[in-house]
C-alpha positions as CSV (number, residue, x, y, z in Angstrom):
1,X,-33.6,34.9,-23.3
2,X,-33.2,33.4,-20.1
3,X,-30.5,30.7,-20.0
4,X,-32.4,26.8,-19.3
5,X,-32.3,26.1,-15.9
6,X,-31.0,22.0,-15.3
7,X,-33.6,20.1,-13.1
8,X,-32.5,18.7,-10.3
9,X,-32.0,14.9,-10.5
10,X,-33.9,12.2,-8.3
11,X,-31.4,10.1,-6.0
12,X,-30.0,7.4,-7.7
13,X,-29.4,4.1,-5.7
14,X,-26.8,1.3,-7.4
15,X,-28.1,-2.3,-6.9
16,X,-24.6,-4.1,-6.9
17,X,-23.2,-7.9,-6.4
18,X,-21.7,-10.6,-8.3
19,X,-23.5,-12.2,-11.6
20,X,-26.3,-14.4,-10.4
21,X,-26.8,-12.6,-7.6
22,X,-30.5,-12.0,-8.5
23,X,-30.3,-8.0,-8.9
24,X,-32.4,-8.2,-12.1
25,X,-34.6,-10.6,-10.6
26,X,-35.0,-7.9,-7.6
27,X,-35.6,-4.7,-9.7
28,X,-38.2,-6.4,-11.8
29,X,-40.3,-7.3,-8.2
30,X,-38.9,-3.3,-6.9
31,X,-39.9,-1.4,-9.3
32,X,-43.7,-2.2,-9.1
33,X,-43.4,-2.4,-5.5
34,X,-42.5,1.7,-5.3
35,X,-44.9,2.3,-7.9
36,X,-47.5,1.0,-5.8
37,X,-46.2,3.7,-3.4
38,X,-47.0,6.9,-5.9
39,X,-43.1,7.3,-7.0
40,X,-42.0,7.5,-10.8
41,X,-39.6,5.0,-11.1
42,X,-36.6,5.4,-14.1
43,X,-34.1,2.6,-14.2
44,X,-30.4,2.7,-15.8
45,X,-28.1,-0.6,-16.8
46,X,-24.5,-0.4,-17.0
47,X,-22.6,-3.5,-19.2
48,X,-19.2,-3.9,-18.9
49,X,-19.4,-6.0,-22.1
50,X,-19.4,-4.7,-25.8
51,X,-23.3,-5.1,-27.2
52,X,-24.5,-4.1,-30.5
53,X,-28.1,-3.1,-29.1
54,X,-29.4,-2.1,-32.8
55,X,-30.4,-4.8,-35.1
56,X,-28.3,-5.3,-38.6
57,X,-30.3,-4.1,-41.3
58,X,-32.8,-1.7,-39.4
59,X,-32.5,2.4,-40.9
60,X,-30.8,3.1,-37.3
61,X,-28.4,0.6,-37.8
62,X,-27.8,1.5,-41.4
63,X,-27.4,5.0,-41.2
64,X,-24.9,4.7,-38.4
65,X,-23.2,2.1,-40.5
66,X,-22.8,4.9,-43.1
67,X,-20.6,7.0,-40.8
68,X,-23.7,9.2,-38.4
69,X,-21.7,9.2,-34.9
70,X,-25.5,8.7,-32.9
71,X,-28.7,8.0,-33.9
72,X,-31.8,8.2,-31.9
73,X,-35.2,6.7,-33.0
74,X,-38.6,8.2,-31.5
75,X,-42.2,6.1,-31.5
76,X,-45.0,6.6,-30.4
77,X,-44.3,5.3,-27.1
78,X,-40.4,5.0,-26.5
79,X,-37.2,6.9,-27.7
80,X,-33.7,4.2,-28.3
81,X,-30.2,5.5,-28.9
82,X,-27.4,4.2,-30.3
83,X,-24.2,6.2,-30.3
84,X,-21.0,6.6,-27.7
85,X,-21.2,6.5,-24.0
86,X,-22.6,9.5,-22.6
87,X,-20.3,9.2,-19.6
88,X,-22.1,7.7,-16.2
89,X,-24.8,7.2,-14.6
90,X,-25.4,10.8,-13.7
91,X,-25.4,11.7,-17.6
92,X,-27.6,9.1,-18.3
93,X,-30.3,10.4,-15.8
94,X,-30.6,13.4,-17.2
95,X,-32.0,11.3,-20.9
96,X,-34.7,10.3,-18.2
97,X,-37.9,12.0,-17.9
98,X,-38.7,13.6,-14.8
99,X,-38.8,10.5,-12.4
100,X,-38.8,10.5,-8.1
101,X,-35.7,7.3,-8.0
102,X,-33.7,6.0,-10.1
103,X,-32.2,2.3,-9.8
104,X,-29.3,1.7,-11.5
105,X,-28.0,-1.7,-12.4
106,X,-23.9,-1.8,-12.6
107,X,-21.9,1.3,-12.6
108,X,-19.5,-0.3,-10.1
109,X,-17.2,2.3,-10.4
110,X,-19.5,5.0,-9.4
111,X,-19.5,6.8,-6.3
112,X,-23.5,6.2,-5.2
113,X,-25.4,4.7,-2.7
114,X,-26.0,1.2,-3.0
115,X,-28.0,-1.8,-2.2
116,X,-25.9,-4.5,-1.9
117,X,-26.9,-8.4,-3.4
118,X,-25.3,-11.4,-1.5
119,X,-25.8,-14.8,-1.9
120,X,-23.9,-17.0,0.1
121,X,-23.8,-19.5,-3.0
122,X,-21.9,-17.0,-4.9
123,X,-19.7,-15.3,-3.7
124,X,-18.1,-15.3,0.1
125,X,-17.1,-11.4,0.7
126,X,-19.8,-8.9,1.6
127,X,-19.0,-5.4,-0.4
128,X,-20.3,-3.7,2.9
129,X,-18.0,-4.5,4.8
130,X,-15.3,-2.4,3.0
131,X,-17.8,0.4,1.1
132,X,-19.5,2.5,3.7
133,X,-22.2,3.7,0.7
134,X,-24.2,0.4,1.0
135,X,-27.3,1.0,2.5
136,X,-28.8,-2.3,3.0
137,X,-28.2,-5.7,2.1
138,X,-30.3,-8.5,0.2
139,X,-28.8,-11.4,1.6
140,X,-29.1,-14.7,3.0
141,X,-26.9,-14.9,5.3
142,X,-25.9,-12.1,8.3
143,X,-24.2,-9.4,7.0
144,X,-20.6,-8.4,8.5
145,X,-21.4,-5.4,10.0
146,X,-24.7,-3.4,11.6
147,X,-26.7,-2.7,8.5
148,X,-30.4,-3.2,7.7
149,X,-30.8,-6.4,5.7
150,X,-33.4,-7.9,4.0
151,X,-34.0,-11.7,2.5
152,X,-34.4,-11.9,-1.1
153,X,-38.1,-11.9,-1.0
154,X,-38.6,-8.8,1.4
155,X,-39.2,-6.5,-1.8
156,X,-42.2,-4.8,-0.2
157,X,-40.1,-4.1,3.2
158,X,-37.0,-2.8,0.8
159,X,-39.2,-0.1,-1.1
160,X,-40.8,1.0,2.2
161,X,-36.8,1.3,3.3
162,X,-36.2,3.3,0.5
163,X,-39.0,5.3,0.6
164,X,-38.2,6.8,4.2
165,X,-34.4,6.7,3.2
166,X,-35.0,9.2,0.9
167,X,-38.1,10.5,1.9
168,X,-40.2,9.5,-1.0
169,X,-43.8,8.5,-2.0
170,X,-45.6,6.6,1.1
171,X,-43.9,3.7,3.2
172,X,-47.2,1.1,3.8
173,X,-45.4,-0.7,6.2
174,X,-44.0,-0.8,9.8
175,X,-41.8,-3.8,9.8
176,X,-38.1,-3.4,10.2
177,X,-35.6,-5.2,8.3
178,X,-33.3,-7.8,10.5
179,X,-30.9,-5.8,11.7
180,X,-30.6,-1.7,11.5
């Protein structure tokens, strides 16, 4: 038998920035704005903050209760799990099904590229002007250093961005972000 080859795994880009800096806000406008542009789109969240995402009382939750170290549920039309960390953002991808870009929400501590989130109203410091693996900025307000950056509403502009970055799907427009 010959041993299961892995699949390669689509580019993962980190959307990053301080809390109320509008990066859920963003993906939810992204995402359709890439599928519009032929790409399979998976999407990864990262908390820093203990949940319990099953629900007290539901078989999953009651049969972890009684000591199983995972469980995963299967429907018709979505999988869950509930068990320990699988360790990252990479390890989390490979749950995914075959997908063209993944955006990931969190991970801070990860080494991958990024879109950075500024709002001048939140936080002063751009992360771009330390971390070299920010790609662009959503911001309102110039960016420290030569970067393409985009206002908060420029989603279709960003997916075209992130199409050619990675040379994905089909940019539908010529316009340039600000500066880049």
């Amino acid at each position: 038998m010959a041993p299961r080859r892995r699949r390669r795994l689509a580019p993962i880009v980190g959307f990053s920035g301080p809390s109320g800096s509008g990066k859920t806000r963003l993906l939810v406008r992204l995402v359709p704005a890439l599928v519009r542009r032929g790409l399979r789109v998976g999407a990864l969240k990262h908390s820093g903050h203990p949940h319990g995402f099953d629900r007290f009382g539901k078989d999953s939750e009651r049969i972890a209760r009684a000591g199983a170290v995972a469980v995963a549920v299967e429907g018709p039309s979505a999988l869950a799990y509930f068990g320990p960390p699988v360790g990252g953002s990479r390890a989390m991808a490979r749950l995914l099904p075959p997908v063209d870009l993944i955006v990931a929400e969190g991970f801070k501590s990860e080494r991958l590229w990024r879109v950075e989130l500024h709002r001048r109203t939140i936080g002063r410091e751009f992360l771009c002007a330390r971390d070299r693996r920010i790609l662009a900025v959503v911001t309102d307000e110039p960016p420290p250093r030569r970067i393409p950056s985009f206002s908060p509403g420029d989603v279709e502009e960003l997916a075209d961005f992130l199409c050619r970055r990675f040379r994905l799907g089909r940019a539908t427009r010529a316009k340039r972000s600000r500066r880049g």
